[in-house]
C-alpha positions in Angstrom: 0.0 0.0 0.0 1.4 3.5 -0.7 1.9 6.3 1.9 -1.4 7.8 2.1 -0.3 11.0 3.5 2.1 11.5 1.3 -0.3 11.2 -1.8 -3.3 13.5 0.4 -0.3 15.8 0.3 -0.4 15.3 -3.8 -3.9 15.6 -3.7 -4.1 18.8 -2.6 -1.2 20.4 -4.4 -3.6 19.1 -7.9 -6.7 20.1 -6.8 -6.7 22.2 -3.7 -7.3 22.4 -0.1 -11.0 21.6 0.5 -13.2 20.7 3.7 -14.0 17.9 4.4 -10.7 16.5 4.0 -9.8 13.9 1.4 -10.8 9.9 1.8 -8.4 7.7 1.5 -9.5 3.9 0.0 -7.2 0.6 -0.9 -8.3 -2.2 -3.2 -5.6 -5.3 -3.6 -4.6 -6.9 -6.4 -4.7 -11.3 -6.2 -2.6 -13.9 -6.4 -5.0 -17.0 -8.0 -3.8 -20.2 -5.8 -5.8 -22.7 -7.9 -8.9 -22.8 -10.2 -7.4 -20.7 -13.6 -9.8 -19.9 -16.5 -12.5 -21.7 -14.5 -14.6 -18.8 -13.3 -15.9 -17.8 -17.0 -17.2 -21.7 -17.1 -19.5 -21.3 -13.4 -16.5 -23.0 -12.1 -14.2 -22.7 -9.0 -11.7 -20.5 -8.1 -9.3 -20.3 -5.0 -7.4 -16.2 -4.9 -5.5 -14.9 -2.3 -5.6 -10.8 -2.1 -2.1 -9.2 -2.0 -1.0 -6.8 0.3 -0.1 -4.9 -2.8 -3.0 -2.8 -4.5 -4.6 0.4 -5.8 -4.8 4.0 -3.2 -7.7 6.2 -4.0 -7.5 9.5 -2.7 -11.0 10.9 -2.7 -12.9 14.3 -2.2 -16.9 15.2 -3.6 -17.1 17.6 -6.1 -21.1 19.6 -6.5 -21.7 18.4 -10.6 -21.9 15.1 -12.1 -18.1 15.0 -13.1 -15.1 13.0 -12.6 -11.7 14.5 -12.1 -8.9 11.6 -12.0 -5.4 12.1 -11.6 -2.9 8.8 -12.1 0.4 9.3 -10.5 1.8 6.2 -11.8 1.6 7.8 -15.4 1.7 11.3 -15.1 -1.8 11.6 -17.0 -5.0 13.5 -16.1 -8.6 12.9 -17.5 -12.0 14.8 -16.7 -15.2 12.5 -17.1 -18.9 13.1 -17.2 -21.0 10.8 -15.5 -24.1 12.0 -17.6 -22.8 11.5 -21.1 -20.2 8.4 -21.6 -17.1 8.8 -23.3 -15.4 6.2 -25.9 -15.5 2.7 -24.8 -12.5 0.6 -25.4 -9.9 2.8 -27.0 -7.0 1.2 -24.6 -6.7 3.7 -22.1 -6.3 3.5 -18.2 -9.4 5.9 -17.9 -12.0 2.8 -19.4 -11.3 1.2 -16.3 -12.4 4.2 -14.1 -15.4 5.2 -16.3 -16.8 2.2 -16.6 -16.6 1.2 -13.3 -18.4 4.9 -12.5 -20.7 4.5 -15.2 -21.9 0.9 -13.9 -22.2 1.7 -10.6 -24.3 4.9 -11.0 -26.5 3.2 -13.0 -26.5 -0.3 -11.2 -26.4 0.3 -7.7 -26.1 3.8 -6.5 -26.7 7.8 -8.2 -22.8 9.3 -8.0 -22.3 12.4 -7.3 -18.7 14.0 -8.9 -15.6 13.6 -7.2 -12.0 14.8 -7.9 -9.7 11.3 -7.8 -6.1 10.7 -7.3 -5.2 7.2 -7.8 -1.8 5.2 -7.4 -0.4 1.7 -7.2 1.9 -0.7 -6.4 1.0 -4.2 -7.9 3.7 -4.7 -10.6 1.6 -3.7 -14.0 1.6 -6.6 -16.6 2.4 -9.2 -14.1 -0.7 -10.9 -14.2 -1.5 -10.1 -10.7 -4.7 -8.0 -11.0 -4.3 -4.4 -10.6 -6.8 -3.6 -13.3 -9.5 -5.0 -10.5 -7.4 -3.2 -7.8 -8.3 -0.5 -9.8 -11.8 -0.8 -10.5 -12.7 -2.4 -7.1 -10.5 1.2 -5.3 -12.4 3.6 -7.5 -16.0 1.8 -7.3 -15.8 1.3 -3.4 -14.7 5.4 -3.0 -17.3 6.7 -5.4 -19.9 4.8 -3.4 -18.6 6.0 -0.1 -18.5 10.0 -1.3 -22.0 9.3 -2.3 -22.6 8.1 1.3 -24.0 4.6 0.4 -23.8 1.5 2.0 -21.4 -0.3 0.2 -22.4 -4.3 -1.5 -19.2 -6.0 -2.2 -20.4 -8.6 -4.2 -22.7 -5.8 -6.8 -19.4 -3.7 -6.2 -17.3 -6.9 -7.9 -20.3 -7.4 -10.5 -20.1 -3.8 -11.6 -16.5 -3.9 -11.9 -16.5 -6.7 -13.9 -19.8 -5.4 -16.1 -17.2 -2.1 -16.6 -14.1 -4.4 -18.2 -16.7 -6.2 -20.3 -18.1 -3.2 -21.9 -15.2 -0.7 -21.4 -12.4 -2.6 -21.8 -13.2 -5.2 -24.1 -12.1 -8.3 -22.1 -14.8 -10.5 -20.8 -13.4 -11.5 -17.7 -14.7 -14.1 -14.9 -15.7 -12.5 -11.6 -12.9 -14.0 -9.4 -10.5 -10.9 -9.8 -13.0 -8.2 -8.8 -14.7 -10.2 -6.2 -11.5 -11.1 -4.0 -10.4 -7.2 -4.5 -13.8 -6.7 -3.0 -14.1 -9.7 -0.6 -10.8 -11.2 0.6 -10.3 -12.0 4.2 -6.2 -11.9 5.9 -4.6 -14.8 5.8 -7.1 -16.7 3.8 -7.6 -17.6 0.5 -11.2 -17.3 -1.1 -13.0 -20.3 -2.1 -15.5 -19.1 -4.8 -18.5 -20.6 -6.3 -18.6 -18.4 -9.3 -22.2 -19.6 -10.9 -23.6 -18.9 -7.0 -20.7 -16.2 -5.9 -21.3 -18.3 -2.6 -17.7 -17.9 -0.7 -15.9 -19.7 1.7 -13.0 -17.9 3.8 -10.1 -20.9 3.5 -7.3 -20.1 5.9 -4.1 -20.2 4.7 -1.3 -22.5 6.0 0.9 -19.7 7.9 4.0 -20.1 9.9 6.2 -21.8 8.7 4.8 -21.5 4.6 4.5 -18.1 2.5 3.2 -17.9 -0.9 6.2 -16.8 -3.6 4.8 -14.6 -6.3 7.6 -14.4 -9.4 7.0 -11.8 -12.0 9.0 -13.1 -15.7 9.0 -9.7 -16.6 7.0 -10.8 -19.6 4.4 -8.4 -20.5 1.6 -10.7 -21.3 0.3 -9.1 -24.5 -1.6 -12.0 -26.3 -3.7 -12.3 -23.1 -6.7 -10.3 -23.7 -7.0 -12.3 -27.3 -6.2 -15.3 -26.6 -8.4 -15.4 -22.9 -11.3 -14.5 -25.7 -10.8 -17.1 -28.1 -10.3 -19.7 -24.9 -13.8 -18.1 -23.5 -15.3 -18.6 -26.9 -14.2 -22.6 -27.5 -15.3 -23.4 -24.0 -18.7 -21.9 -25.1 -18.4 -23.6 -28.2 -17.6 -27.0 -25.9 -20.8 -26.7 -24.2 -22.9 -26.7 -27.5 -21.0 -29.6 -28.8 -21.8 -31.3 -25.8 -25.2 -30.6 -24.9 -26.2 -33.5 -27.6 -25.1 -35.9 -25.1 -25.6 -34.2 -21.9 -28.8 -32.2 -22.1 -28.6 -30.6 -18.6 -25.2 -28.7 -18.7 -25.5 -25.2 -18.9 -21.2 -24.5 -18.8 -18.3 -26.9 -18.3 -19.0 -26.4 -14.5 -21.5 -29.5 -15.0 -19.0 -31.8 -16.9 -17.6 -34.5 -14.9 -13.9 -36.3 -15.6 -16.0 -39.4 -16.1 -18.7 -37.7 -18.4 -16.2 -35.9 -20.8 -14.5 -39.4 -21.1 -17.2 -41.0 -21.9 -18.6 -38.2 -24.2 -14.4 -36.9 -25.5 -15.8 -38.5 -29.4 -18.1 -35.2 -29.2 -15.3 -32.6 -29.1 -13.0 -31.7 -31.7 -9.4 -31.1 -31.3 -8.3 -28.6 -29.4 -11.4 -28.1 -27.8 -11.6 -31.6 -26.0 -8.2 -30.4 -24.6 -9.9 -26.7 -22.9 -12.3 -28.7 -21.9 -10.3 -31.6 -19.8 -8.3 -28.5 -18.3 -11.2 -26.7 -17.0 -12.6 -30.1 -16.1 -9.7 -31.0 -14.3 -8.8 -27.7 -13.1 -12.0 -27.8 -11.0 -11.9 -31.1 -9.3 -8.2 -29.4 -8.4 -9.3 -26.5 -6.9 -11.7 -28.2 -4.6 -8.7 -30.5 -3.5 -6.6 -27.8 -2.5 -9.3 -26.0 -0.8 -10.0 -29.6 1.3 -6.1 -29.8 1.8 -5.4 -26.1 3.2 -8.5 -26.9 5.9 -6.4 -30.0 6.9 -2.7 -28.5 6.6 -1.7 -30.6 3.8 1.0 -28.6 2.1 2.4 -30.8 0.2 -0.9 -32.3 -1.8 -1.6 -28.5 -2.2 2.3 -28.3 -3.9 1.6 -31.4 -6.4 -1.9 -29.9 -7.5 0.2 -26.8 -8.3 2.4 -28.4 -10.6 -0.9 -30.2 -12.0 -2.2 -27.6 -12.6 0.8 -25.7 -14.1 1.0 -28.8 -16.8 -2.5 -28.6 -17.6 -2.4 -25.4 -18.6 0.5 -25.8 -20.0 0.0 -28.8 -22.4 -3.9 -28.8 -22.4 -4.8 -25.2 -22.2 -2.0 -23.8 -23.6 -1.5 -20.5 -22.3 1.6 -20.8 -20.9 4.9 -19.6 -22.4 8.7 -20.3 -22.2 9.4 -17.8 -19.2 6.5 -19.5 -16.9 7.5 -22.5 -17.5 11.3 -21.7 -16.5 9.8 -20.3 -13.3 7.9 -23.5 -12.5 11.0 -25.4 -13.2 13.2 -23.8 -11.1 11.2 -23.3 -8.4 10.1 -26.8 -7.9 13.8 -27.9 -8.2 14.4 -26.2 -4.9 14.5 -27.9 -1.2 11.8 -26.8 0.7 9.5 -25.8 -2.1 5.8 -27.9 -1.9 4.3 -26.6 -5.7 4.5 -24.0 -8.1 2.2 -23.0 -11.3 1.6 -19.8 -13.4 -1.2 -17.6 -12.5 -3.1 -15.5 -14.0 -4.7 -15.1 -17.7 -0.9 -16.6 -19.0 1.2 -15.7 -21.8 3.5 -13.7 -19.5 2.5 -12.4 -16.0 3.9 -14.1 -12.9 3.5 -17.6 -11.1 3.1 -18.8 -7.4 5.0 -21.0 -5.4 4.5 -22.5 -2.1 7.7 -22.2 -0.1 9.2 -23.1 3.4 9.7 -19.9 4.8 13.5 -20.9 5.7 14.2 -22.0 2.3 12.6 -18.3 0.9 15.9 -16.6 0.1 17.7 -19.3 -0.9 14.3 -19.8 -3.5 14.6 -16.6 -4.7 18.2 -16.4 -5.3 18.4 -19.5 -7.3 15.3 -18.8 -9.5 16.6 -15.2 -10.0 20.1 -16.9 -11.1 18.7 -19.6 -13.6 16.3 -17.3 -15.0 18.6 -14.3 -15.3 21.1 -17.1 -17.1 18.7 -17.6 -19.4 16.2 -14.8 -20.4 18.8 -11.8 -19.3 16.4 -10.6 -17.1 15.6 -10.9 -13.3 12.3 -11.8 -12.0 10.4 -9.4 -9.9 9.3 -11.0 -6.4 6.5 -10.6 -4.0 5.6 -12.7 -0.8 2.3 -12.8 0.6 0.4 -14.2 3.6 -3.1 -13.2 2.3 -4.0 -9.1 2.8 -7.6 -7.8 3.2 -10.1 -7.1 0.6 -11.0 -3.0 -0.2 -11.4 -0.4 2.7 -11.3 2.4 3.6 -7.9 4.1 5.0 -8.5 5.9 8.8 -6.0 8.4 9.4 
């Protein structure tokens, strides 16, 4: 989280003293343990929220417009919450508008407000901060306009604004965990019910080792449509012999391989991986409750191959990451996360063994990409609130 007096100081110096004094709000970005490119197929999915995220500094303004300041880029837009700008055009401010836009019109009438925003999750990394983003500016827009605030229509709206704003039709895990999460737990979501389960984390003597390639993952939001599309496509295919299913949610490992002659290549491949991926993440979810670390590791690197091989929406720098890491004494697991094609993966790691982890993955990968990985370690931070003080 950044130094919220220092950017209430920056506040002020862009937009003036005012009374009352601004609000300061925080959204993480996530870390997905288990469950990837399940949640868009009513599946499960298993986040942790980073102590990393987005910092909203906030103050009312008497009309219907947005001011928004970015520190991170340097860049200043003015929005009008009565007549929508251009959707889509690539720009940091889709992700503020729409998320304005859909929450005035979904859940609560905005008033203006004057916005400085800044952030610390590692852009490109795969580790969310779009929803950090989304989830900060939603959750301070409804506070300024003195509602109470609904996490889980606050995570709906957010995703509602990258759909029709951005252009990516995302699942709802990223903006719901931003919204939601719990310390020290991961998140155990239903995403066809959005029912949640708080799933403590292993602590002590385990932290969760988040490695950034450095890879900006620029196929993503292309490929993660044409993967949303042949799952669709999947569940057309097999409706013929399985009536019921309404997504690959209600596939079974033992109905797809009873029913694999349906699918085409390389759909019957997406589907085994989402399939699969959601038996996994149910595992996991049964092995964290009991402190079983190391059947949590070997679903990671199941997982990891599966969306490797199956899925494929890996790339040559992940799968160095997972290689190296799992090489290492006194590391349980490690897998991408994320949409893929760049971004970062997670590792579970003995917390003794953490610098020596690092130091040897940032050695083999420097040896052979040129470049050293970015780090994080988390223990689970808290989903979006306000900032007292």
């Amino acid at each position: 989280m950044r130094d919220t007096l220092d950017l209430r100081s920056k506040f002020r110096a862009r937009f003036g003293s005012r009374s009352p004094a601004p609000r300061a709000f925080f959204a993480p970005g996530r870390v997905n343990l288990i469950g990837e490119h399940t949640d868009y197929n009513d599946g499960f999915v298993l986040p942790v929220a980073l102590e990393l995220g987005v910092t909203v500094i906030a103050a009312p303004r008497d009309d219907r417009r947005i001011r928004v300041h970015s520190q991170d880029l340097g860049q200043t837009a003015e929005l009008d919450l009565d007549h929508p700008g251009p959707r889509q055009t690539g720009r940091w401010v889709n992700y503020i508008e729409g998320v304005a836009h859909m929450v005035d019109s979904r859940i609560q009438a905005l008033r203006g407000a004057d916005l400085l925003v800044a952030g610390d999750v590692p852009r490109g990394a795969g580790l969310s901060s779009s929803a950090a983003l989304e989830i900060g500016t939603g959750f301070a827009l409804l506070s300024l306009a003195g509602a109470t605030v609904d996490r889980v229509a606050l995570a709906l709206a957010g995703q509602a604004a990258e759909h029709t704003f951005v252009g990516t039709r995302c699942g709802i895990m990223d903006q719901l965990v931003s919204a939601c999460a719990r310390a020290g737990s991961a998140l155990l979501v239903d995403c066809r019910s959005l029912a949640m389960e708080a799933v403590p984390l292993p602590g002590g003597p385990v932290a969760l080792l988040v490695s950034d390639t450095r890879k900006k993952h620029s196929l993503a939001i292309s490929e993660y449509n044409t993967r949303r599309a042949e799952c669709e496509r999947s569940v057309v295919l097999l409706r013929s012999a399985l009536p019921r299913i309404r997504a690959l949610r209600d596939v079974t490992e033992e109905a797809l391989a009873e029913h694999a002659s349906c699918l085409p290549e390389p759909i019957i491949r997406r589907v085994r991986h989402v399939v699969t991926e959601n038996a996994r993440t149910q595992s996991v979810a049964e092995a964290l409750r009991r402190g079983d670390v190391a059947a949590v590791g070997a679903s990671f690197v199941a997982s990891h191959r599966s969306l490797q091989h199956d899925y494929e929406v890996s790339c040559p720098e992940l799968d160095a990451l997972v290689d190296l890491a799992v090489a290492q004494p006194g590391v349980y697991g490690a897998r991408m996360t994320g949409g893929g094609f760049g971004g970062s993966t997670v590792s579970l790691v003995d917390e003794s063994a953490l610098e020596a982890v690092m130091a040897a993955v940032r050695d083999g990968y420097r040896n052979r990409f040129g470049v050293e990985p970015g780090f994080v370690v988390t223990r689970g931070g808290e989903g979006a609130r306000e900032i007292r003080g």
